[in-house]
C-alpha positions as CSV (number, residue, x, y, z in Angstrom):
1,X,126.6,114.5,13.6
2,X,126.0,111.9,16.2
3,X,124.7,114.8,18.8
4,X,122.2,115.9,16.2
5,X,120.9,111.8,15.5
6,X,121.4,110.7,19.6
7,X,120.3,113.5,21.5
8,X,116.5,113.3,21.2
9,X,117.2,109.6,22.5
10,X,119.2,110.5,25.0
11,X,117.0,113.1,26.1
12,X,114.0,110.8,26.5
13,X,115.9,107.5,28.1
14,X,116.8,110.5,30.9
15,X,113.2,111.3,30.9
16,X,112.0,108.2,32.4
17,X,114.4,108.9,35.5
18,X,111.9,111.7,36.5
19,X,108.5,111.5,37.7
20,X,107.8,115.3,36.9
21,X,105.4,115.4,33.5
22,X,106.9,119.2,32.5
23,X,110.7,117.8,32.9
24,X,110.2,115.0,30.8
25,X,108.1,117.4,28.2
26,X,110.3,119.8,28.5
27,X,114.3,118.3,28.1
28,X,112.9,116.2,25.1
29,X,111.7,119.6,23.4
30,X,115.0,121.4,24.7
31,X,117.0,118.1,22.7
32,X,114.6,118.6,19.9
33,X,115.6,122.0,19.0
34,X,119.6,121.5,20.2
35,X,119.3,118.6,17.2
36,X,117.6,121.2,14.7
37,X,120.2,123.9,15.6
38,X,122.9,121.1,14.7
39,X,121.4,119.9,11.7
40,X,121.1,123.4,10.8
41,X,125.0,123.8,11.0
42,X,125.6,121.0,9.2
43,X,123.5,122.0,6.7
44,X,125.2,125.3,6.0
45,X,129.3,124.2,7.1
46,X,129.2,120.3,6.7
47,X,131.0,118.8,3.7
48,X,129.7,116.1,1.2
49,X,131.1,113.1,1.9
50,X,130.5,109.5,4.1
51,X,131.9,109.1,6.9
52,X,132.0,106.2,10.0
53,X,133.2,103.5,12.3
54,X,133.1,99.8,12.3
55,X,130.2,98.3,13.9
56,X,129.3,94.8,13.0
57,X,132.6,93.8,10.8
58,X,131.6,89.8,10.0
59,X,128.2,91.0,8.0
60,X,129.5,94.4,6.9
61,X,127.4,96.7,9.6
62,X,128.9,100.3,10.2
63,X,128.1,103.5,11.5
64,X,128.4,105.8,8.2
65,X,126.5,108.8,7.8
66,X,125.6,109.7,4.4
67,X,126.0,113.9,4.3
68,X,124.7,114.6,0.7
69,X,122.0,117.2,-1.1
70,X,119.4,115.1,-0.3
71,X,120.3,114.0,3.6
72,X,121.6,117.3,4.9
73,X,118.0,118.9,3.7
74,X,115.9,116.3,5.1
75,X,117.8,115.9,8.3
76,X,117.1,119.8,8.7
77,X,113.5,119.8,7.8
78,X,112.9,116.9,10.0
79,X,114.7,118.0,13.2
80,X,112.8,121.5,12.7
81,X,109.3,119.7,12.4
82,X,110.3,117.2,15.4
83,X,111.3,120.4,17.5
84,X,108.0,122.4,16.8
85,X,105.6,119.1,17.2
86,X,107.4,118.6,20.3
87,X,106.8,122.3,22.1
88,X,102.9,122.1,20.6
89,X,103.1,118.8,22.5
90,X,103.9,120.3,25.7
91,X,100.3,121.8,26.3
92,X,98.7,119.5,24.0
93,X,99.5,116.8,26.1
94,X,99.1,117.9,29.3
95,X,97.9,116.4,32.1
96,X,97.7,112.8,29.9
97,X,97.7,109.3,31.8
98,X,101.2,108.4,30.8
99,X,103.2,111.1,30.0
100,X,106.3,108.4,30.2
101,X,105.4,106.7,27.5
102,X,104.6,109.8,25.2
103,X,107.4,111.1,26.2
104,X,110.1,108.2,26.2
105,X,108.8,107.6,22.5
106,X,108.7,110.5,20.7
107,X,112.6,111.0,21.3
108,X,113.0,107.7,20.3
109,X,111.1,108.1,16.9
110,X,113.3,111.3,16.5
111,X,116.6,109.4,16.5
112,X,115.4,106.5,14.8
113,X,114.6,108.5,12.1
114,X,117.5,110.9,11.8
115,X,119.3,107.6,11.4
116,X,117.3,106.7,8.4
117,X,117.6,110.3,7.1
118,X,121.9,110.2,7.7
119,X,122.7,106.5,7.1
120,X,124.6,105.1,4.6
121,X,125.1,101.5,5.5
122,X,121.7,99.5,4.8
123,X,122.0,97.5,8.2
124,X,122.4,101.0,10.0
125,X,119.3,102.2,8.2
126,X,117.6,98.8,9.0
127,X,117.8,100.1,12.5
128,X,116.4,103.4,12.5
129,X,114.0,101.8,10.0
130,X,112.8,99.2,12.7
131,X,112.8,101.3,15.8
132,X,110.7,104.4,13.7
133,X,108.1,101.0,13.3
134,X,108.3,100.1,16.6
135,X,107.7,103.9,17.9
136,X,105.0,104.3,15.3
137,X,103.0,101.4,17.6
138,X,103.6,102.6,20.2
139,X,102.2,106.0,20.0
140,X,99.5,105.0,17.7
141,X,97.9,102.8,20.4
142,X,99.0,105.3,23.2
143,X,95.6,105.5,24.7
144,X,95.5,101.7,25.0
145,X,92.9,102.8,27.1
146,X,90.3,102.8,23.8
147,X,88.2,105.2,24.8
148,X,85.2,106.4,22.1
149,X,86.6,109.2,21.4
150,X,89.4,108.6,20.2
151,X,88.3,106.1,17.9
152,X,88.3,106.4,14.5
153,X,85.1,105.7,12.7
154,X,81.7,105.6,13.8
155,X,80.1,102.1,15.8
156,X,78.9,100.4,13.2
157,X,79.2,97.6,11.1
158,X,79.6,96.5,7.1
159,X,79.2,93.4,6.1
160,X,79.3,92.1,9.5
161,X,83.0,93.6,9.8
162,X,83.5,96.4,12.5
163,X,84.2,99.7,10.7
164,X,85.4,101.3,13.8
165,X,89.0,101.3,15.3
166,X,90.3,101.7,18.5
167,X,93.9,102.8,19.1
168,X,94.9,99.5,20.5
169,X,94.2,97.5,17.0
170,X,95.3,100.5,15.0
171,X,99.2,100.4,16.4
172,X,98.7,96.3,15.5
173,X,97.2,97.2,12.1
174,X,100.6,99.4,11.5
175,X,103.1,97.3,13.1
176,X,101.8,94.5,11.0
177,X,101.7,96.2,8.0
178,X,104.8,97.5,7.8
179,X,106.3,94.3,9.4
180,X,104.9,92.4,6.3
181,X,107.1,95.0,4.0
182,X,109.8,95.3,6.3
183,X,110.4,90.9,6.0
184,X,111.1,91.5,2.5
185,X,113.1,94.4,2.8
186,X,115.1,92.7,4.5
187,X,115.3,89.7,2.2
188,X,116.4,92.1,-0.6
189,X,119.1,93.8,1.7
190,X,120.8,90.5,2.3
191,X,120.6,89.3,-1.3
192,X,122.6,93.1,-1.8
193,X,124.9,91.9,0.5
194,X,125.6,88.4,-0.4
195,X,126.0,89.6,-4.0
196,X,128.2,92.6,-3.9
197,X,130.3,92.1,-0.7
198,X,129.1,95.8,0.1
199,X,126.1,97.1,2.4
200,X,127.1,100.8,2.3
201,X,124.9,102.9,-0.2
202,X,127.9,104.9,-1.5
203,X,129.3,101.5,-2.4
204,X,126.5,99.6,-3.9
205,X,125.8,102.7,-6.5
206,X,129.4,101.5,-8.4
207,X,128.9,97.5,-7.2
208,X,129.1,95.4,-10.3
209,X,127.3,92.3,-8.3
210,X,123.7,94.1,-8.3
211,X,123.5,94.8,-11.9
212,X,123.0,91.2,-13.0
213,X,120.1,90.4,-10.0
214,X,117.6,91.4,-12.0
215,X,114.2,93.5,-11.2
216,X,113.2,90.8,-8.3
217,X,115.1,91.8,-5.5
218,X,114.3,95.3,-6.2
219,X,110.6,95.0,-5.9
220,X,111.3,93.3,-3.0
221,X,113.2,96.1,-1.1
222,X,110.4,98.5,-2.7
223,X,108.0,96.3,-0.3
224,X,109.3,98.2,2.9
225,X,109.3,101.4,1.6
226,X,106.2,101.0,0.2
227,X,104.1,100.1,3.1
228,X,105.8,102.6,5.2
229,X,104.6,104.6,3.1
230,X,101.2,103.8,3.2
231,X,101.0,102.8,-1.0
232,X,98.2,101.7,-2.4
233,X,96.7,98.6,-1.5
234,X,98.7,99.4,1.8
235,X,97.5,102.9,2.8
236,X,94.9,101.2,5.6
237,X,97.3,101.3,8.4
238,X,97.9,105.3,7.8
239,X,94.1,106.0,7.9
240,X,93.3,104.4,11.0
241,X,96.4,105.5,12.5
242,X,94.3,108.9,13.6
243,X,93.3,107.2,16.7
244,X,97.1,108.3,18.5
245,X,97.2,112.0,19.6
246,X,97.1,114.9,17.2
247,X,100.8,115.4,17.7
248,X,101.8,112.0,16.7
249,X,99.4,112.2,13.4
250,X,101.6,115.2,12.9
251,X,104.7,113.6,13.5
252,X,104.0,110.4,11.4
253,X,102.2,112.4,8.7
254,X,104.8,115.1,8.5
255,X,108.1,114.4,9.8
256,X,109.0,110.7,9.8
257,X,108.0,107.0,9.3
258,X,105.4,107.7,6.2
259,X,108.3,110.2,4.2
260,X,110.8,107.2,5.2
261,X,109.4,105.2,3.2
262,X,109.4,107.7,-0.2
263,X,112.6,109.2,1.1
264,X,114.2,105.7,0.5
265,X,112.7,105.1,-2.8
266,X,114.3,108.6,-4.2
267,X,118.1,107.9,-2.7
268,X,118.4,104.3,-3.9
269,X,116.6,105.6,-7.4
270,X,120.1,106.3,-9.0
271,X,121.3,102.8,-7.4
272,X,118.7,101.0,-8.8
273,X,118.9,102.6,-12.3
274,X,121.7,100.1,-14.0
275,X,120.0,97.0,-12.6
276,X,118.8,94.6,-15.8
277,X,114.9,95.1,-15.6
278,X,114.6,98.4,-13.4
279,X,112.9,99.8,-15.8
280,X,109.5,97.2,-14.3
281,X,110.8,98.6,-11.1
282,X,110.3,101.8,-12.1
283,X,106.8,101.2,-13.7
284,X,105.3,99.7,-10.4
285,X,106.2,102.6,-8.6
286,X,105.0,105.3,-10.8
287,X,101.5,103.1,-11.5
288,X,101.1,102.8,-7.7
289,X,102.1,106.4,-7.0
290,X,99.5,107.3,-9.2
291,X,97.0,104.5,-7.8
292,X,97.4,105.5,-4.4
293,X,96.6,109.3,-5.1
294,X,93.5,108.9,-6.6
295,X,92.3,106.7,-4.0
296,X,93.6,108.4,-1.2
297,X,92.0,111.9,-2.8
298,X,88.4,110.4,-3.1
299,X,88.9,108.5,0.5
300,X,89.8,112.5,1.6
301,X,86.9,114.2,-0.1
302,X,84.1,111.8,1.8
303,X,85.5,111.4,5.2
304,X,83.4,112.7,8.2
305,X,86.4,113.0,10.3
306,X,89.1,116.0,10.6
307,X,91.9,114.0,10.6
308,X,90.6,111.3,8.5
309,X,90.5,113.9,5.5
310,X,94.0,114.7,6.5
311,X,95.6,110.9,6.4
312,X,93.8,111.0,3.2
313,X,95.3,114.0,2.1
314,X,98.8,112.6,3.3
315,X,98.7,109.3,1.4
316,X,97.7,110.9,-1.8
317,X,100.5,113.2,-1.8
318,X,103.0,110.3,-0.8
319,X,101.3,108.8,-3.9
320,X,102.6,111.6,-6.0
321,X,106.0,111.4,-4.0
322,X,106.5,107.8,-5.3
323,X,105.3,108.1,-8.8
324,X,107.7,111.5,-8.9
325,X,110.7,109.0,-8.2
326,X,109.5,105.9,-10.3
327,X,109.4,108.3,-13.0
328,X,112.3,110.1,-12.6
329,X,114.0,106.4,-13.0
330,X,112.0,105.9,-16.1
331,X,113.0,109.5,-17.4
332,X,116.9,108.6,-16.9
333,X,116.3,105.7,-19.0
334,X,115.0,106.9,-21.8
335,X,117.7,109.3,-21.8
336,X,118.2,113.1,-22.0
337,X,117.1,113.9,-18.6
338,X,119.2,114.7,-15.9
339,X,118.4,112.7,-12.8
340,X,119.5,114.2,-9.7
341,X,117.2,117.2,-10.5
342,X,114.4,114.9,-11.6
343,X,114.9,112.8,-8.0
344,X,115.0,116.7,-6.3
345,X,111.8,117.7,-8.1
346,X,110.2,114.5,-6.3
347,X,112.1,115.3,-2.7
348,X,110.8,118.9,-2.8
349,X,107.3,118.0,-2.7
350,X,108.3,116.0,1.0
351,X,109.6,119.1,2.0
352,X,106.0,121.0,0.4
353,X,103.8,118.7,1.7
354,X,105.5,117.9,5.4
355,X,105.6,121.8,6.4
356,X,101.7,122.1,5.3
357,X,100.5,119.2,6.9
358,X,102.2,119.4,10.2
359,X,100.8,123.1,10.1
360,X,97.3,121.3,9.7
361,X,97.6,118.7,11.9
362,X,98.4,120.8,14.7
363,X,96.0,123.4,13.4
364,X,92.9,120.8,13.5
365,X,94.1,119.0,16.5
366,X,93.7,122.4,18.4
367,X,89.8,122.8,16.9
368,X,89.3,119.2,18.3
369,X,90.8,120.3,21.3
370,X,89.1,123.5,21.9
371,X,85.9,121.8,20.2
372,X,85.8,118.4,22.3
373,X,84.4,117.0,18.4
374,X,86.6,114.8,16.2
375,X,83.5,115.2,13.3
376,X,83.1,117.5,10.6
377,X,79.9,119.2,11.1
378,X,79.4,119.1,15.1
379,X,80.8,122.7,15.3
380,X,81.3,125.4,12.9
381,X,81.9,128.7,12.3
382,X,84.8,128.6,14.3
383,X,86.9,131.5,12.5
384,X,85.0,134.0,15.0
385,X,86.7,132.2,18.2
386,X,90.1,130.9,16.6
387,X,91.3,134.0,14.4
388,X,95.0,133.4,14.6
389,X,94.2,129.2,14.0
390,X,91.6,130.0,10.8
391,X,94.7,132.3,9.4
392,X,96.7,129.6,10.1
393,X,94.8,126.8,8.4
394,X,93.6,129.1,5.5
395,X,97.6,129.3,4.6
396,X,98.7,126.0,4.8
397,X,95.3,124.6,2.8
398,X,96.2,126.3,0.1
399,X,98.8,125.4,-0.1
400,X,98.5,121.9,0.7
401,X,95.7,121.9,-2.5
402,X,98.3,123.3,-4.8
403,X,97.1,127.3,-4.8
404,X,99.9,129.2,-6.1
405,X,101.8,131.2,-4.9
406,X,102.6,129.0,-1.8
407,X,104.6,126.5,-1.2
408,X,102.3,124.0,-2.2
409,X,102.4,124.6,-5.5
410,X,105.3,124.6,-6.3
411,X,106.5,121.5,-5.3
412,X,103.6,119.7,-6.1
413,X,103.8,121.1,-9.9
414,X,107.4,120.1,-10.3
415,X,106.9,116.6,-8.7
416,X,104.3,115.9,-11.0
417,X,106.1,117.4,-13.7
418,X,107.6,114.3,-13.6
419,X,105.1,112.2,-14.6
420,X,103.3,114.4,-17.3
421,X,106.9,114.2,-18.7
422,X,106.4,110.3,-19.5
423,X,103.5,111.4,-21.4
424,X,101.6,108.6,-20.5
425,X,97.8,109.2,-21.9
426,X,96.6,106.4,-19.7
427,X,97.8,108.2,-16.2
428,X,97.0,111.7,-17.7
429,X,92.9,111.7,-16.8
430,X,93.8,110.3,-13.0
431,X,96.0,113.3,-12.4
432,X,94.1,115.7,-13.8
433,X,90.8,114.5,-11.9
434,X,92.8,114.4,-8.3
435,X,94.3,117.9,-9.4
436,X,90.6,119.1,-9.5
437,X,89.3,117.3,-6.8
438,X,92.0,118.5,-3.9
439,X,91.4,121.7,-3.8
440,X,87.4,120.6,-3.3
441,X,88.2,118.2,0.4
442,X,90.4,121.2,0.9
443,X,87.7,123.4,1.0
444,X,85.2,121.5,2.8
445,X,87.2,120.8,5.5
446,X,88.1,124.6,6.0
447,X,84.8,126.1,4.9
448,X,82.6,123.5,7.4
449,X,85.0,124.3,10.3
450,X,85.5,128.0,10.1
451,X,83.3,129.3,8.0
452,X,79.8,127.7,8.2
453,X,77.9,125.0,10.4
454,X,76.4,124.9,13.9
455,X,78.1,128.0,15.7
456,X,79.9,126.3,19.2
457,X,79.6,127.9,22.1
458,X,82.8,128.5,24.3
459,X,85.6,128.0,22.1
460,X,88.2,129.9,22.5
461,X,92.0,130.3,20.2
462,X,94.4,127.4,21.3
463,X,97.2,128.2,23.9
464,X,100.3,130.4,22.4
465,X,102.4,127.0,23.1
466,X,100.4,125.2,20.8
467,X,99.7,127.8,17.9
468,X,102.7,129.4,17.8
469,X,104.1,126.2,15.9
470,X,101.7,125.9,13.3
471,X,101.0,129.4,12.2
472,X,104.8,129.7,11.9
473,X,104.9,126.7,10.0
474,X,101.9,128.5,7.9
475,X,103.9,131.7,7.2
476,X,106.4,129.2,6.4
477,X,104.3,128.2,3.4
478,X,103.9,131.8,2.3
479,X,107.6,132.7,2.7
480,X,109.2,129.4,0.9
481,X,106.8,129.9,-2.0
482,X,107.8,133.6,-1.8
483,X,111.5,132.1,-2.1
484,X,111.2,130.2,-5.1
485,X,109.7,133.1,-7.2
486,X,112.3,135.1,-6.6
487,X,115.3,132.9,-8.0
488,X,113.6,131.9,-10.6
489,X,111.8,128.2,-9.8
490,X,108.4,129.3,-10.0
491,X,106.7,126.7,-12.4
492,X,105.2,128.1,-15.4
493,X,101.4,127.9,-16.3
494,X,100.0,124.7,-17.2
495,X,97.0,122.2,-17.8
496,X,97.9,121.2,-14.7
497,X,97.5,124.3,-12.8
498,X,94.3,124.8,-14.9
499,X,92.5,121.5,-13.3
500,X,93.6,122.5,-10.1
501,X,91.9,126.1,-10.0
502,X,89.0,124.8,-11.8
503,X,88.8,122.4,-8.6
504,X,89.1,125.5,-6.0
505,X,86.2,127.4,-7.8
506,X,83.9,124.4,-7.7
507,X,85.3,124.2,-3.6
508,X,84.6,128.0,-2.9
509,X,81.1,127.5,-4.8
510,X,79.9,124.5,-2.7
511,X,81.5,124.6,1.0
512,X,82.1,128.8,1.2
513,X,79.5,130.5,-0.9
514,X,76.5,128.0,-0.9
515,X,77.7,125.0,1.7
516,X,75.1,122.4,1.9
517,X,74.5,121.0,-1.8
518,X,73.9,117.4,-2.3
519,X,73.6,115.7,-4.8
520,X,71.9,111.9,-4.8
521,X,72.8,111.0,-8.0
522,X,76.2,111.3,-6.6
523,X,75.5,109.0,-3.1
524,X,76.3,105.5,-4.8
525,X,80.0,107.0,-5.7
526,X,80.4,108.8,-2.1
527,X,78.9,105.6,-0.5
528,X,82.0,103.6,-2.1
529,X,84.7,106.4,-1.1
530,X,83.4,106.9,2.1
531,X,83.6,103.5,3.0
532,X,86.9,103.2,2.1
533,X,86.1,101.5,-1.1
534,X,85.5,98.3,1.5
535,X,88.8,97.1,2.1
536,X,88.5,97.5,5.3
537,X,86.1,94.4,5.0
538,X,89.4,92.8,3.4
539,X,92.0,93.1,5.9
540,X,89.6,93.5,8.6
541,X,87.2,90.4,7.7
542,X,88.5,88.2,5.1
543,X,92.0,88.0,5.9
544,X,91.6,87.3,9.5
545,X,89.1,84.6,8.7
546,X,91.5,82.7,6.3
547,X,94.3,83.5,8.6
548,X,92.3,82.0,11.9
549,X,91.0,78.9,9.1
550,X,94.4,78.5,8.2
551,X,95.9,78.4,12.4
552,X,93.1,76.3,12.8
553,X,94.1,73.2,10.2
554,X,98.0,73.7,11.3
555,X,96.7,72.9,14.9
556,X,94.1,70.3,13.7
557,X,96.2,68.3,11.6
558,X,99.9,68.7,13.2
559,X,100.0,70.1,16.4
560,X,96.3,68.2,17.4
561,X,96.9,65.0,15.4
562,X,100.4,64.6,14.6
563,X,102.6,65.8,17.5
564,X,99.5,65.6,20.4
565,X,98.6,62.6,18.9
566,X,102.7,61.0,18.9
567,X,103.1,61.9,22.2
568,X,99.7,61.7,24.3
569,X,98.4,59.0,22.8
570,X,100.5,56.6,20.2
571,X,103.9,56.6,23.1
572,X,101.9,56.9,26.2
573,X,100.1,54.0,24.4
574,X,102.9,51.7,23.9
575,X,104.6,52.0,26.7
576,X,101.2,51.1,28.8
577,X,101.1,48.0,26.5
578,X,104.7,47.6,27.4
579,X,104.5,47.9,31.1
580,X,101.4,45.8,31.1
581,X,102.7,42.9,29.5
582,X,105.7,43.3,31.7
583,X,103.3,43.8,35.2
584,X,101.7,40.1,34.3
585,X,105.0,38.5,34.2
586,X,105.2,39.5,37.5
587,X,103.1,37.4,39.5
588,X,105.0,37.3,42.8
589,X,105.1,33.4,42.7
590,X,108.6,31.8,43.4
591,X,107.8,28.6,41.6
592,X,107.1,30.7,38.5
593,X,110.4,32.7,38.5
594,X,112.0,29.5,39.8
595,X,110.6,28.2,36.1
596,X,111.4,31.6,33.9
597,X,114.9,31.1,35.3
598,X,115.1,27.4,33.7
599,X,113.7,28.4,31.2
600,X,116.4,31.1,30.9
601,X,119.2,28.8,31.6
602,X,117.6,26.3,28.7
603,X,117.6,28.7,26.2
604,X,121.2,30.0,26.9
605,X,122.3,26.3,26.7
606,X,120.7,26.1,22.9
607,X,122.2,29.6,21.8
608,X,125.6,28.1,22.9
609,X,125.3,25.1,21.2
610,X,124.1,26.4,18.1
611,X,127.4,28.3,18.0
């Protein structure tokens, strides 16, 4: 168990010992597929059960691993993702200005988030939880360098606020994002603590102590997942995130840090079910889920960028993720619903989404690569020069959109089973609309890149090291979906299934049969979308105004006034009042200090006589 978390870790810290770029690509690759070979045996032979060493006795803090049906799945799908990011990453990043870095961080975001995926003790988790934020900066803004191209957004500006991002201030728009969660997290995990005595996870599902807290605490451990998740009003950080190299989008995106964050909400779901109040819990993150996929889907359909229509793609399904497990809480309170297959309907669309996406990350970060374009539009027609990469993408868009009989669709139908369940009429039109309108981005981003557009000249298919990975991860999509029709989980027709094909006919009309409509009635609406419905103007305008208004009155009024002013001016002050009182006294005269010592003498007669 330890192997599978510590080797990727290991393998990088060895890394930096070596100046060669291939033996530091190459042993953390090697570590990442000796950890999904032993995740895969645990898998298959490990028992259930917790198990662990002391670590931190005074404030509870072990080592326990968690080996359950919901770790021992995601362990395996994220070592196997890791392992084939990490050999695409071999060509794709070679011959980059600090292979080090790249290198030394990706294992370290491996183990970090293997121990999120195993732990069981929230002060364990806590660390994998901080180091996968610490490694998400650092690979974000790994071309600190901020080159143009590898912004993202164009040079311009809204309002007066720049609407491009370079990877610097992207990795510190994500650290501080998550770091604004992660202080309440943290908040909620000591209140756990201080009330049941217990910080393992196995412990605090039968604790008596949390059932009287009340919904508060919850909501604020739901902050860290949430922003690590990129939920809505929070999803910023995972858009602009697109400036670090393809093979960390893919990572992020696919394998850790943003499915940490729903991960957690589903294994603390049947924790936080007996808590007075949970059921307000469970609302927020069902409304936000829902929120945050609707956004994130319009956001997708209008970006100019390939990866941008991606990280849009990404936080809508998280979206659906999240308001999968709030619902599944609400479900199991209304009773008659079984929750641990409610809670699996929800993980299975991680495991849906995550092999699709990484396929398409990789997938479009080889057209960029082969392309020298991050825009959709500046070369097309591409299917003629990158058969085995269109195949590739063609699979995992469907099924990224939902297209039966992939993977896709399956897990995204019985996620959102989930919420039709609540039969809710007032979420019912969001979900049908982003159900229609997925399949549509989908399209346009295949049919523009592949299909139609300016023909480039000299692109040829990606290196075998490089599209090996996704097109297996592709077939991957085929075979899985394959898989669940024949035991029996295929989900059955439904309105659902209906809004989502009528979305893929009006796609295939408009971006592979007649690309090039537009509509101007339309432009206000896109105008919106595209712009990221202008909260970027928010976090990247208002808030640091008030926050530089607000530094500016704390140094005006204490550190100016009250401390500068105390000691530079009102001490320094007395004691030159002091010493200059005291300098006239000293006039160098001995009849005068023959006088002050009569004087002297005079006085101390009176004191004693008064006595």
């Amino acid at each position: 168990m330890l192997l599978t978390i510590f080797i990727p870790l290991l393998a990088s810290v060895i890394s930096l010992f070596s100046s060669s770029e291939k033996f530091k690509s190459w042993i953390v690759t090697l570590s990442a597929f000796v950890s999904a070979l032993l995740a895969t045996h645990l898998f298959f032979s490990a028992p259930h059960g917790t198990y662990g060493v002391n670590w931190i006795e005074a404030v509870g803090a072990r080592i326990e691993v968690r080996l359950d049906g919901f770790s021992l799945p995601m362990g395996l799908l994220v070592t196997w993702l890791i392992a084939a990011i990490s050999l695409y990453s071999v060509k794709y990043m070679e011959g980059d200005y600090r292979p080090g870095w790249y290198w030394f961080f990706f294992g370290f975001f491996a183990t970090s988030m293997l121990v999120v995926v195993y732990a069981d003790n929230l002060w364990l988790l806590l660390a994998g939880w901080e180091g996968v934020g610490l490694a998400s900066w650092a690979l974000i803004g790994h071309w600190y360098r901020d080159e143009q191209d590898k912004w993202v957004g164009k040079e311009e500006r809204v309002l007066g606020v720049p609407y491009w991002w370079t990877p610097s201030k992207a990795g510190l728009r994500a650290i501080l994002t998550v770091r604004l969660g992660d202080s309440f997290f943290l908040t909620a995990m000591a209140i756990f603590y201080v009330a049941t005595g217990t910080a393992s996870l196995t412990g605090l599902l039968s604790a008596e102590g949390l059932k009287a807290l009340g919904v508060i605490p919850l909501i604020f451990f739901a902050m860290g997942p949430l922003t690590k998740s990129a939920q809505f009003p929070f999803h910023e950080w995972l858009l602009t995130a697109m400036t670090g190299p393809t093979s960390v989008s893919a990572l992020i995106h696919a394998a850790t840090m943003v499915k940490a964050g729903v991960y957690v909400l589903i294994i603390t779901t049947p924790i936080f079910l007996h808590v007075a109040g949970s059921s307000l819990y469970f609302w927020v993150l069902t409304a936000l889920g829902v929120a945050t996929a609707l956004v994130a889907t319009l956001i997708a359909l209008t970006s100019v960028e390939f990866k941008l229509v991606l990280a849009g793609s990404t936080a809508a399904n998280l979206g659906v993720i999240a308001a999968a497990a709030g619902a599944a809480g609400l479900l199991a309170h209304h009773g008659g619903h079984e929750l641990e297959l409610l809670l699996t309907y929800a993980f299975l669309h991680i495991v849906g989404h995550a092999v699709s996406k990484a396929s398409l990350f990789m997938g479009f970060g080889a057209v960029i690569h082969e392309a020298g374009t991050r825009f959709i539009g500046e070369v097309g027609r591409l299917g003629r020069h990158m058969r085995i990469t269109a195949a590739a993408m063609a699979l995992s868009t469907l099924s990224l959109v939902g297209i039966p009989p992939l993977l896709g669709y399956v897990t995204k139908e019985l996620a959102l089973e989930n919420v039709f369940e609540l039969g809710l009429v007032a979420l019912a039109p969001a979900l049908y609309l982003l159900l229609f309108l997925t399949p549509i981005y989908g399209l346009r981003l295949f049919g523009l890149t592949f299909l139609h557009g300016r023909e480039a000249e000299e692109v040829h298919e990606a290196p075998a090291l490089m599209w090996i990975p996704y097109a297996a991860l592709a077939a991957a999509t085929a075979a899985l979906g394959g898989y669940f029709a024949a035991v029996g989980k295929f989900p059955p027709l439904s309105a659902a299934l209906f809004a989502t094909l009528a979305g893929f006919v009006v796609g295939v009309a408009l971006y592979v049969v007649a690309p090039g409509v537009r509509s101007e009635a339309l432009r206000p609406l896109w105008e919106v979308a595209y712009r990221r419905f202008y909260l970027p103007i928010l976090y990247d305008g208002v808030f640091p105004y008030v926050y530089t208004a607000a530094a500016k009155a704390v140094y005006v009024v204490f550190d100016k006034a009250l401390f500068d002013g105390i000691y530079h001016v009102v001490l320094p002050g007395l004691f030159k009042a002091a010493s200059g009182g005291l300098r006239r006294l000293a006039t160098g005269n001995i009849s005068t200090y023959v006088l002050y010592a009569v004087v002297g003498i005079l006085l101390t007669l009176v004191l004693l006589a008064a006595l």
